[in-house]
C-alpha positions, -999 to +999 in steps of 0.1 A: -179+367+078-150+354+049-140+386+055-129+385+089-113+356+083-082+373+067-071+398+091-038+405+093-037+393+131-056+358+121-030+355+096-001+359+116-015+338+142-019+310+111+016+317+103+032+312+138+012+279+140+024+270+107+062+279+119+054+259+156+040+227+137+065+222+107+093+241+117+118+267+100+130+244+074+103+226+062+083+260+055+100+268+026+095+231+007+058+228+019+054+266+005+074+255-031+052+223-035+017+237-031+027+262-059+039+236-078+009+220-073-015+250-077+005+259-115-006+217-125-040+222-117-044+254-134-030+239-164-050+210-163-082+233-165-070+249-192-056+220-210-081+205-238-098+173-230-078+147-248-074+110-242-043+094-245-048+059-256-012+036-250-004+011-284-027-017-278+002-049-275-010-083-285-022-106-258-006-136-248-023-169-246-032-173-212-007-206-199-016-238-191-022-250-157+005-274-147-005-307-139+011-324-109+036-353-117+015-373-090-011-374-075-014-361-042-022-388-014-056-392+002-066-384+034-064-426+043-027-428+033-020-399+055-009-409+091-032-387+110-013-361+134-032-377+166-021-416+155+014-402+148+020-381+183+002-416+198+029-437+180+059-418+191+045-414+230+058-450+239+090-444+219+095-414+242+086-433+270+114-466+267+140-440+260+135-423+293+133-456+308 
């Protein structure tokens, strides 16, 4: 059945799709970068298993959370949104007056 797969018309018709989808130009660079990427592969079977360990660098002291020069206000010293759009309404209202 594998066989039959590579007939000379099945390739060609593989080809011409190839040709229809990445055109004329791009053929050649998708062609130069699989082999490129074949040759790496091949090499890294063959290559012995080593591990590259980088220089261990010493660790910095993790920094110290800044604290806030004040204190943040609570909820009660906050004008609520609500109170504040209620408190402008009447301002609104004399102007157009």
């Amino acid at each position: 059945m594998l066989g039959e797969l590579f007939q000379p018309m099945h390739l060609l018709l593989i080809l011409v799709i190839a040709l229809l989808l990445f055109g004329p130009g791009k053929l050649p660079q998708i062609a130069a970068n699989m082999g490129k990427s074949i040759r790496e592969f091949k090499s890294a079977l063959s290559a012995p298993d080593e591990i590259k360990v980088p220089a261990q660098q010493p660790e910095a002291q993790p920094a110290q959370p800044v604290q806030p020069a004040q204190p943040a206000q609570t909820a009660a010293q906050q004008p609520a949104p609500a109170q504040a759009a209620q408190a402008e309404a009447p301002k609104q209202e004399q102007k157009s007056a």
